[in-house]
MIDO-374331 format. One line per 10 residues: their letters; for each residue z negated, y, x negated of N, C-alpha, C, CB. Coordinates in nm, 2 decimals. Glycine has a CB too. Example, Ala and Ser with C-alpha at 12.3 -4.5 7.8 and 13.67 -1.06 7.14 Angstrom:
// residues 2
AS = -0.78,-0.57,-1.32,-0.78,-0.45,-1.23,-0.78,-0.33,-1.32,-0.90,-0.45,-1.13 ~ -0.71,-0.22,-1.28,-0.71,-0.11,-1.37,-0.79,0.00,-1.29,-0.57,-0.06,-1.41 $
END
This chain:
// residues 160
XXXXXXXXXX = 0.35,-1.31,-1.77,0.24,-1.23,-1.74,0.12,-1.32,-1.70,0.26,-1.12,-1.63 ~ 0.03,-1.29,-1.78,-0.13,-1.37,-1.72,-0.16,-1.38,-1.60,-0.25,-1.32,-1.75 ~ -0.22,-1.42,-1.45,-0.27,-1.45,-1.40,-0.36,-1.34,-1.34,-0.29,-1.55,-1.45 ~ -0.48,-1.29,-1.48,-0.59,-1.22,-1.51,-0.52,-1.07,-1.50,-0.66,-1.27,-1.65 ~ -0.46,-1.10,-1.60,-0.36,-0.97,-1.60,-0.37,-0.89,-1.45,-0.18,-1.02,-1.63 ~ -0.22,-0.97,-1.40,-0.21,-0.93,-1.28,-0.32,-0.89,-1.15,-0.14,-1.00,-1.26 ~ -0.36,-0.97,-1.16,-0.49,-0.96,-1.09,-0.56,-0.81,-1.09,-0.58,-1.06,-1.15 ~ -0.59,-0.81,-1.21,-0.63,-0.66,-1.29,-0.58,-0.58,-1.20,-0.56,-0.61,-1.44 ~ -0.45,-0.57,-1.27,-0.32,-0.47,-1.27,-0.36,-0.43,-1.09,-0.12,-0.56,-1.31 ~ -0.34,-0.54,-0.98,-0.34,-0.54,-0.87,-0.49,-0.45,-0.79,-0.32,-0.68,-0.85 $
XXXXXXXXXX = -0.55,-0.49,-0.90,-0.72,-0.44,-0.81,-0.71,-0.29,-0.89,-0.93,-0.57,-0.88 ~ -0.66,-0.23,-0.96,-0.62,-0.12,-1.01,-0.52,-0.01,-0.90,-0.55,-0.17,-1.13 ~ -0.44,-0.12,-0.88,-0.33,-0.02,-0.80,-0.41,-0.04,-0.68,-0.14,-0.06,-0.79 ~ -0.46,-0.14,-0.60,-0.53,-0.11,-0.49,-0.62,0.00,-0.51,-0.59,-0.21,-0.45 ~ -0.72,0.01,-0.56,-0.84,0.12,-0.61,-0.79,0.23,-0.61,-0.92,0.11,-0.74 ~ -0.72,0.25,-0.68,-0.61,0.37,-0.67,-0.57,0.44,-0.57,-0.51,0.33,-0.71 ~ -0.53,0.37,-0.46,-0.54,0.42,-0.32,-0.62,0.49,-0.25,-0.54,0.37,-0.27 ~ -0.75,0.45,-0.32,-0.91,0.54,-0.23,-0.94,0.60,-0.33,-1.07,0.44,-0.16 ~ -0.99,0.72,-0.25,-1.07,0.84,-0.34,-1.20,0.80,-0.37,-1.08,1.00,-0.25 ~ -1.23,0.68,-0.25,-1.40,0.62,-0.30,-1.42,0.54,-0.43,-1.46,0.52,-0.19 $
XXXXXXXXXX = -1.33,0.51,-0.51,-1.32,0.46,-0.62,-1.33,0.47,-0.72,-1.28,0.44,-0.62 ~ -1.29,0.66,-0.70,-1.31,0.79,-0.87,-1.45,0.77,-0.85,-1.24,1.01,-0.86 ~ -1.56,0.79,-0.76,-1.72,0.80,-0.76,-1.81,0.72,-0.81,-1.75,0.81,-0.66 ~ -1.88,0.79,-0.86,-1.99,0.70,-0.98,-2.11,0.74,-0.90,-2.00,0.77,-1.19 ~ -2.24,0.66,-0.85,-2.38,0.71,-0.85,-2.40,0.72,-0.93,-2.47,0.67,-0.79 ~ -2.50,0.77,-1.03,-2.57,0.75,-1.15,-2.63,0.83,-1.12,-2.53,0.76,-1.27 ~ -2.79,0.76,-1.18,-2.89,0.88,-1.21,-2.92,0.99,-1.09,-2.83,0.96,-1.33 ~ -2.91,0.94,-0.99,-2.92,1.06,-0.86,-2.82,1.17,-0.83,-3.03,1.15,-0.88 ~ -2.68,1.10,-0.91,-2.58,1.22,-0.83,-2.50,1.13,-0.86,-2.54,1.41,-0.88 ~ -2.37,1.17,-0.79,-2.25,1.16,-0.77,-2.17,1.20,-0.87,-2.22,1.20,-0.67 $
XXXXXXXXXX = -2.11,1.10,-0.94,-1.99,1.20,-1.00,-1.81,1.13,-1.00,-2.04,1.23,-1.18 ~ -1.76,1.26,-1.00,-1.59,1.25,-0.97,-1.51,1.23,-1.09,-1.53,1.37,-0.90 ~ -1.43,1.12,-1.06,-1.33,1.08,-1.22,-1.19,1.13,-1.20,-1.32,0.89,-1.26 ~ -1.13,1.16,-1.25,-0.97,1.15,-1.25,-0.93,1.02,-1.26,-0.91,1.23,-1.36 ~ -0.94,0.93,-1.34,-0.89,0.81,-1.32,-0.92,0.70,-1.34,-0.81,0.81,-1.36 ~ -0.89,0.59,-1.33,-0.94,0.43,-1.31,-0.95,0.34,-1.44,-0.85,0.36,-1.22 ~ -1.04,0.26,-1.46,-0.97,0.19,-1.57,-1.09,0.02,-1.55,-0.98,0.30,-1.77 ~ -1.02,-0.04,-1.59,-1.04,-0.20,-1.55,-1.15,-0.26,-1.63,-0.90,-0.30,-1.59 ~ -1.26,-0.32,-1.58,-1.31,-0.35,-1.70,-1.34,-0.53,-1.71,-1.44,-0.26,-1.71 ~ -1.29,-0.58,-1.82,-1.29,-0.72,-1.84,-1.36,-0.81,-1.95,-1.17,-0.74,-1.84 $
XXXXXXXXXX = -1.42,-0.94,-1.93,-1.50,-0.98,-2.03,-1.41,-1.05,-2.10,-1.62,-1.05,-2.00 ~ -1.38,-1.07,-2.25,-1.32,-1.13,-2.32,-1.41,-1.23,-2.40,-1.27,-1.05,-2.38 ~ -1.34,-1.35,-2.41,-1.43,-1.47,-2.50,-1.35,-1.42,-2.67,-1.39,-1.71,-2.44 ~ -1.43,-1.40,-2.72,-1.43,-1.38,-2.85,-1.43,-1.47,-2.93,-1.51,-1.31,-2.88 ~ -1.38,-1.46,-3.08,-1.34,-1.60,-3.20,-1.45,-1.61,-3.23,-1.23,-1.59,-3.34 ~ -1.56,-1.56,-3.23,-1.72,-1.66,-3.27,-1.77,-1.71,-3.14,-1.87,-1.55,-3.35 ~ -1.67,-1.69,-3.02,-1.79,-1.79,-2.94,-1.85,-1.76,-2.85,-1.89,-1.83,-3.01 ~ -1.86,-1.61,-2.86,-1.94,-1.50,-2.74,-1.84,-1.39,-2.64,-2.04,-1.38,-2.83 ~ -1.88,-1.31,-2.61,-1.77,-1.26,-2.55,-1.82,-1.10,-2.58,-1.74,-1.30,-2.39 ~ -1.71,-1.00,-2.49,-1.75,-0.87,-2.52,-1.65,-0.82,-2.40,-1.73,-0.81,-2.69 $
XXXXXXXXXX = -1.70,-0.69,-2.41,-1.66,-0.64,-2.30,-1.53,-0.55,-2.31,-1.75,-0.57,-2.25 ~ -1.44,-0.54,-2.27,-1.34,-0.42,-2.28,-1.28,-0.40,-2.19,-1.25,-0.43,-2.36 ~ -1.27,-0.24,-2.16,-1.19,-0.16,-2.06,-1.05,-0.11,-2.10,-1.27,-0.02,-2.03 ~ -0.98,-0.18,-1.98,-0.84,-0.13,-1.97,-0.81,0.00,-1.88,-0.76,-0.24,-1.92 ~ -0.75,0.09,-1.97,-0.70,0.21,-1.91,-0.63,0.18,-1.79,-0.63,0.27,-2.00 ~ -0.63,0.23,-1.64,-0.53,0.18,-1.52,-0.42,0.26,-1.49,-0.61,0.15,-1.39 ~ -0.27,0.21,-1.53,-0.15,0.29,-1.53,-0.07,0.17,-1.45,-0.08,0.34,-1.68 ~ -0.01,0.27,-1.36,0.05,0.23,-1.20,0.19,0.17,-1.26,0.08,0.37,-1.07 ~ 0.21,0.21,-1.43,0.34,0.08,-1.47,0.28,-0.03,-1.52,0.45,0.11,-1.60 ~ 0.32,-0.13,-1.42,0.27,-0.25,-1.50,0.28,-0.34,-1.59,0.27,-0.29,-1.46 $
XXXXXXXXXX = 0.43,-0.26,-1.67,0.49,-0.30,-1.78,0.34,-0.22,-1.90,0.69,-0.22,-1.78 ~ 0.31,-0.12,-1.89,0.22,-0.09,-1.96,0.11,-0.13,-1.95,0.22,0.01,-1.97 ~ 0.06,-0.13,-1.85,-0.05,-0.18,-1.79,-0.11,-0.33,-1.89,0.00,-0.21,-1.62 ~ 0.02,-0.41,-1.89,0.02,-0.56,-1.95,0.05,-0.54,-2.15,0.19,-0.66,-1.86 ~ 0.11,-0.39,-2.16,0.08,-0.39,-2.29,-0.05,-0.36,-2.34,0.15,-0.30,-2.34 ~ -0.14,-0.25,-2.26,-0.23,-0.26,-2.32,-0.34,-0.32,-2.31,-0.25,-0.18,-2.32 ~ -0.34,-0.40,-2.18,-0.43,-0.51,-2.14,-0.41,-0.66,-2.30,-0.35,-0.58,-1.94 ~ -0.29,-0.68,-2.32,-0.27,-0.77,-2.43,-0.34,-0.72,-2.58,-0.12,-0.78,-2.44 ~ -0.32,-0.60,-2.62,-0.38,-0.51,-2.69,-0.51,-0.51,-2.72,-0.35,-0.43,-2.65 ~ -0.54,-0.51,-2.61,-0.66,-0.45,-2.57,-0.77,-0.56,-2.54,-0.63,-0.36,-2.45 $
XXXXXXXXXX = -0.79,-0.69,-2.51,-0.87,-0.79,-2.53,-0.78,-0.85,-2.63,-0.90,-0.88,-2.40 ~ -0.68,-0.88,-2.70,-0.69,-0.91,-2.83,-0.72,-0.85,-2.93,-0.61,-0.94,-2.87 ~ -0.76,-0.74,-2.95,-0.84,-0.61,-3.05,-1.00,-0.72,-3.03,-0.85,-0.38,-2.94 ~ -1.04,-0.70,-2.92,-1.18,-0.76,-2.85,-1.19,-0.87,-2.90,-1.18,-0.77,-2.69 ~ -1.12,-0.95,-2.86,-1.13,-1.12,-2.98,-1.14,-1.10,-3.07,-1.04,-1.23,-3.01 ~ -1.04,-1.04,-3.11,-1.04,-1.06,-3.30,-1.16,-1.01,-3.34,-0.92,-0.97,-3.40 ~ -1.19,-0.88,-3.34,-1.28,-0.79,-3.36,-1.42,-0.85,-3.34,-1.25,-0.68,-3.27 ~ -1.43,-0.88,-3.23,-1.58,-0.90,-3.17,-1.64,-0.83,-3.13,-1.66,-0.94,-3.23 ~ -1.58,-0.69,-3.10,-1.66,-0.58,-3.07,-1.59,-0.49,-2.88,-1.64,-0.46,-3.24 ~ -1.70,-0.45,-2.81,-1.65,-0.39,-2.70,-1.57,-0.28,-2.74,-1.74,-0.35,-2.62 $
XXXXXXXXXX = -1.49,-0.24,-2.62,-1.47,-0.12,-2.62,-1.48,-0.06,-2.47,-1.36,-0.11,-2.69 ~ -1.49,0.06,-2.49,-1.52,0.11,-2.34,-1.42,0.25,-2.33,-1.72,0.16,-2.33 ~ -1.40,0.28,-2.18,-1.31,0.39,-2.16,-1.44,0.51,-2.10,-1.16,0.33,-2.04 ~ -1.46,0.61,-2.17,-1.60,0.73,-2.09,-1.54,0.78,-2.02,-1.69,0.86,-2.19 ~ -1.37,0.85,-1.99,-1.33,0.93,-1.87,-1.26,0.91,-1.82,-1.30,1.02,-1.88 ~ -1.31,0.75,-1.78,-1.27,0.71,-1.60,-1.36,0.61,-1.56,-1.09,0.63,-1.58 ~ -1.33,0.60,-1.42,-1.41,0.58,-1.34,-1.36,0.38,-1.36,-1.38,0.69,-1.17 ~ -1.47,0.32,-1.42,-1.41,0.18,-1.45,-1.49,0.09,-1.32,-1.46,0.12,-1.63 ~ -1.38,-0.02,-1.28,-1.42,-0.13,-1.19,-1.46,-0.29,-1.26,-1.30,-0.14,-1.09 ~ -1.55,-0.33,-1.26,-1.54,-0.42,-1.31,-1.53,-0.55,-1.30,-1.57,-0.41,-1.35 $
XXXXXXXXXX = -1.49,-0.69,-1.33,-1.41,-0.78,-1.27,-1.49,-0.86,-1.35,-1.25,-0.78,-1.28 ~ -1.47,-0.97,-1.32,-1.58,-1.12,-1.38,-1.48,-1.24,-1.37,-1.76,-1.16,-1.26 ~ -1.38,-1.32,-1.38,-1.29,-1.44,-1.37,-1.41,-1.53,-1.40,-1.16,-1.44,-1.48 ~ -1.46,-1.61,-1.31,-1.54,-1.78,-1.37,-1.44,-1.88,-1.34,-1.72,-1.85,-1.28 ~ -1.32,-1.87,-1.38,-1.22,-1.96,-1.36,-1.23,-2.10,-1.40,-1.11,-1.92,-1.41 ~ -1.35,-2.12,-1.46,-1.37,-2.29,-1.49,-1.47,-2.37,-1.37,-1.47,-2.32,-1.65 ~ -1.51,-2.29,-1.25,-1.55,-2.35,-1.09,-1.48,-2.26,-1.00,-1.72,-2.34,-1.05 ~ -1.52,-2.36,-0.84,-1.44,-2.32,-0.75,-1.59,-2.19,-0.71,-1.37,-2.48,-0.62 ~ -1.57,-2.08,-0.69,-1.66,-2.03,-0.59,-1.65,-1.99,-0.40,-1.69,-1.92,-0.67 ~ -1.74,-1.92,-0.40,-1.70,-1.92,-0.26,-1.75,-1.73,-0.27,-1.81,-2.07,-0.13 $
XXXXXXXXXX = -1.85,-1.72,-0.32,-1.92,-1.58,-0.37,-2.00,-1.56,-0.46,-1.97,-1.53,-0.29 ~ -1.98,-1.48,-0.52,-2.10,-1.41,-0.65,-2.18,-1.31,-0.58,-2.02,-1.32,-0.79 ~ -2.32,-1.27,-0.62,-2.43,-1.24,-0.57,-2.44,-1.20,-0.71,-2.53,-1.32,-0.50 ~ -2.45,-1.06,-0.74,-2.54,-0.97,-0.85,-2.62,-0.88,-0.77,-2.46,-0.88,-0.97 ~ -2.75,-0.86,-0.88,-2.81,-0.76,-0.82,-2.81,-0.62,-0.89,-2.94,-0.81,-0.80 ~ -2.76,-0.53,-0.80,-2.74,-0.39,-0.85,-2.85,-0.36,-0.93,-2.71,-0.28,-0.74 ~ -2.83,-0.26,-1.05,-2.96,-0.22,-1.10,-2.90,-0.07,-1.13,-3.03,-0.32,-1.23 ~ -3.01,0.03,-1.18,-2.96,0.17,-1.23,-2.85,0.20,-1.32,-3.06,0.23,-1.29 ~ -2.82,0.07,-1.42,-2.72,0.04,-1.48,-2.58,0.00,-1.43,-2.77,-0.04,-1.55 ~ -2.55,-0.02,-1.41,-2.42,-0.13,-1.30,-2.42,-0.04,-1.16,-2.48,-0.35,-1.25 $
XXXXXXXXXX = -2.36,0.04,-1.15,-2.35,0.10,-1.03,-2.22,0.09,-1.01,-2.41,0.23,-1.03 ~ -2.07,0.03,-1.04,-1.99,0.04,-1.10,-1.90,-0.07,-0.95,-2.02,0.01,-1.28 ~ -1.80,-0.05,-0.90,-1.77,-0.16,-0.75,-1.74,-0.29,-0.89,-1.57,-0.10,-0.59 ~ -1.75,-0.43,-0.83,-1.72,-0.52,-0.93,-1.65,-0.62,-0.86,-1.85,-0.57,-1.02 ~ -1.51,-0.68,-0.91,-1.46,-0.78,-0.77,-1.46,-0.86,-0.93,-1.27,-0.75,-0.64 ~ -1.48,-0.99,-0.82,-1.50,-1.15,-0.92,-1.44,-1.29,-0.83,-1.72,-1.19,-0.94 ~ -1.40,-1.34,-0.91,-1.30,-1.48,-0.85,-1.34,-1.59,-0.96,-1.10,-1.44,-0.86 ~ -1.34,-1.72,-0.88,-1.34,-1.82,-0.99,-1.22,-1.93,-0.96,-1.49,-1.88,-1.00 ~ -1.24,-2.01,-0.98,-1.08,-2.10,-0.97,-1.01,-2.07,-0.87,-1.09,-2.26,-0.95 ~ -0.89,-2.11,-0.83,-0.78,-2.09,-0.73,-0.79,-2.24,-0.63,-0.60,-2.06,-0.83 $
XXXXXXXXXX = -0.77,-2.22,-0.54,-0.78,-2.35,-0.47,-0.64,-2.42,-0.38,-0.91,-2.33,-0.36 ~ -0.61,-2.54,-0.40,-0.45,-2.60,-0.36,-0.50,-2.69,-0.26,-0.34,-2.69,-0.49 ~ -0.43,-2.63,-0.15,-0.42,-2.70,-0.02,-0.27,-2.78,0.01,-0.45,-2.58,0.08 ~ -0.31,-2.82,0.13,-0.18,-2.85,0.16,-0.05,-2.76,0.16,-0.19,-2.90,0.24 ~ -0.05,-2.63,0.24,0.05,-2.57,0.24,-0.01,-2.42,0.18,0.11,-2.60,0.37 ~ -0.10,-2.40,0.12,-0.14,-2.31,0.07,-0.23,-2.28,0.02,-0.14,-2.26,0.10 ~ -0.25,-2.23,-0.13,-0.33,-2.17,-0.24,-0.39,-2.05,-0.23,-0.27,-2.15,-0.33 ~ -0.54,-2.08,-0.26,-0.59,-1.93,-0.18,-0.69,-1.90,-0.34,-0.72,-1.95,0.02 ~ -0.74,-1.79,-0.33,-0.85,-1.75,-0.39,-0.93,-1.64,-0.39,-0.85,-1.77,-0.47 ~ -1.05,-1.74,-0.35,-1.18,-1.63,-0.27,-1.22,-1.55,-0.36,-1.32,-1.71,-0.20 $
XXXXXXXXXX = -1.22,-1.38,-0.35,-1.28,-1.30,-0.41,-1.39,-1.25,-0.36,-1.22,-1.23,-0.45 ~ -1.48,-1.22,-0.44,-1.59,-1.16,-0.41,-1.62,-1.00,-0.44,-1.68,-1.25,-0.46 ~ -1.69,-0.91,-0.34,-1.62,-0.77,-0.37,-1.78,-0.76,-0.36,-1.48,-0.68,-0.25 ~ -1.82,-0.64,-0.46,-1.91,-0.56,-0.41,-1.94,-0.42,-0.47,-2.03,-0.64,-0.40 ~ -2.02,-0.37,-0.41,-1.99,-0.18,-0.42,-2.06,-0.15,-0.37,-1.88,-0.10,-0.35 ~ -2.13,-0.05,-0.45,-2.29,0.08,-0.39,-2.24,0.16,-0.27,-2.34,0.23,-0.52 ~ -2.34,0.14,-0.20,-2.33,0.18,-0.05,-2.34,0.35,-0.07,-2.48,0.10,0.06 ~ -2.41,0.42,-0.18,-2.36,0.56,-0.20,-2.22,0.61,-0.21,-2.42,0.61,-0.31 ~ -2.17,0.53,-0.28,-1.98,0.52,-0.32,-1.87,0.48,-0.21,-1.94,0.40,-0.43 ~ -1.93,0.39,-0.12,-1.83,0.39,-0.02,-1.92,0.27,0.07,-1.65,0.35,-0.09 $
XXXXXXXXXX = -1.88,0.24,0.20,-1.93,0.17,0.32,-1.82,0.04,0.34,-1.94,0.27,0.47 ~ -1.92,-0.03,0.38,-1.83,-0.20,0.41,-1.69,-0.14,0.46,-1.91,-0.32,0.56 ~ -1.69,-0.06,0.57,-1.50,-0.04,0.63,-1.40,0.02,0.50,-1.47,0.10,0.78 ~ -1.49,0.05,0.40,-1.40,0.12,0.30,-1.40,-0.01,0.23,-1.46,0.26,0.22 ~ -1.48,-0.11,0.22,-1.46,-0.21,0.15,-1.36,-0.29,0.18,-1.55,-0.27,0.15 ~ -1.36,-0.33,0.30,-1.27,-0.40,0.41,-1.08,-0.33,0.38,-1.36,-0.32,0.61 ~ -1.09,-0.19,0.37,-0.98,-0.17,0.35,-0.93,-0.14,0.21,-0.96,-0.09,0.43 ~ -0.99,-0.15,0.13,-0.98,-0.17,0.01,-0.93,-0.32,-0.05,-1.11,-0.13,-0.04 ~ -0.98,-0.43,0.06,-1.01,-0.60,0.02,-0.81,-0.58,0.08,-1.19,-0.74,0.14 ~ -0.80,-0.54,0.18,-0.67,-0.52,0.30,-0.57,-0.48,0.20,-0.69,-0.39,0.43 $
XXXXXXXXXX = -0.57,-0.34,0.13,-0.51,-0.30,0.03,-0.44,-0.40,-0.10,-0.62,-0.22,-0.01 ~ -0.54,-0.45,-0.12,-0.55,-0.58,-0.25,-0.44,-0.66,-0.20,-0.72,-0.70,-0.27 ~ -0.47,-0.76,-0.10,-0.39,-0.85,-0.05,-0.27,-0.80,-0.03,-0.43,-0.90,0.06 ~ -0.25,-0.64,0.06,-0.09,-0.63,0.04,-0.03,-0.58,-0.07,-0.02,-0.55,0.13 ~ -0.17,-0.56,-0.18,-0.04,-0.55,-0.30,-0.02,-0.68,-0.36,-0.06,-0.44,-0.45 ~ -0.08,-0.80,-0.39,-0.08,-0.95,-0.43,0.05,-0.99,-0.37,-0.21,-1.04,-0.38 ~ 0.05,-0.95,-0.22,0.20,-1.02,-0.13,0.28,-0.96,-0.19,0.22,-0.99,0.02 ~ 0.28,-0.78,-0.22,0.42,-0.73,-0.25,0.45,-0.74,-0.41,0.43,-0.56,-0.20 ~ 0.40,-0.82,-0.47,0.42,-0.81,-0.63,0.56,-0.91,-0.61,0.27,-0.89,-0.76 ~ 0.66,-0.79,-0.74,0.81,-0.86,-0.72,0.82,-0.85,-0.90,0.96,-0.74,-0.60 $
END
């Protein structure tokens, strides 16, 4: 299994846990999703990239089928794809630097929580890597953030 994959898979089944995660602001209201789905940038065979949402299912045996599927369609193709009835999070990997945090600036478009990581870092007795979380303050508040980030970590620890 990829790395990216998992990762996914993990910020999925965390999100999954809070009800603050089905909610979308848009456009001056609120709206409620039934279910989650991942969204990831793929580098594409000409060179560019594109965007594609992975549907989020709590097997992660499927989860990794359609994630494989599903940005290889995206490469080949060259073309996004998007999931309209669910509530998508979206993720950014700059795995070719170390970061420490990413800074976007929300706009009426991107209202959407987005976690982003870039290289992994090797220490002496341990490998860490810093994610960066952020989320419209209409959709949920830093302690929801906080236990959402809490969430993440104990599913990363419990992956068997």
């Amino acid at each position: 299994m990829s790395f990216n994959m998992l990762l996914c898979w993990c910020i999925g089944k965390a999100a999954s846990k809070m009800e603050e995660f089905y909610l979308l602001p848009e456009n001056g209201k609120l709206y409620q999703y039934d279910k989650l789905a991942i969204n990831v940038i793929v580098n594409n065979k000409k060179g560019g990239i594109n965007s594609c949402d992975i549907p989020f299912c709590e097997d992660i045996r499927q989860f990794q089928d359609k994630y494989s599927v599903l940005t290889q369609s995206a490469s080949d193709s060259c073309e996004s794809s998007f999931v309209d009835d669910a509530m998508v999070i979206g993720t950014s990997a700059m795995i070719a630097t170390e970061l420490d945090c990413i800074v976007n600036q929300y706009t009426d478009k991107f209202c959407n929580p987005m976690v982003m990581w870039g290289k992994y870092r090797k220490g002496w007795f341990k490998t860490s890597l810093p994610i960066s979380f952020q989320f419209h303050h209409v959709q949920m508040d830093g302690g929801h953030g906080a236990k959402f980030l809490e969430i993440l970590q104990h599913t990363i620890n419990n992956l068997t």
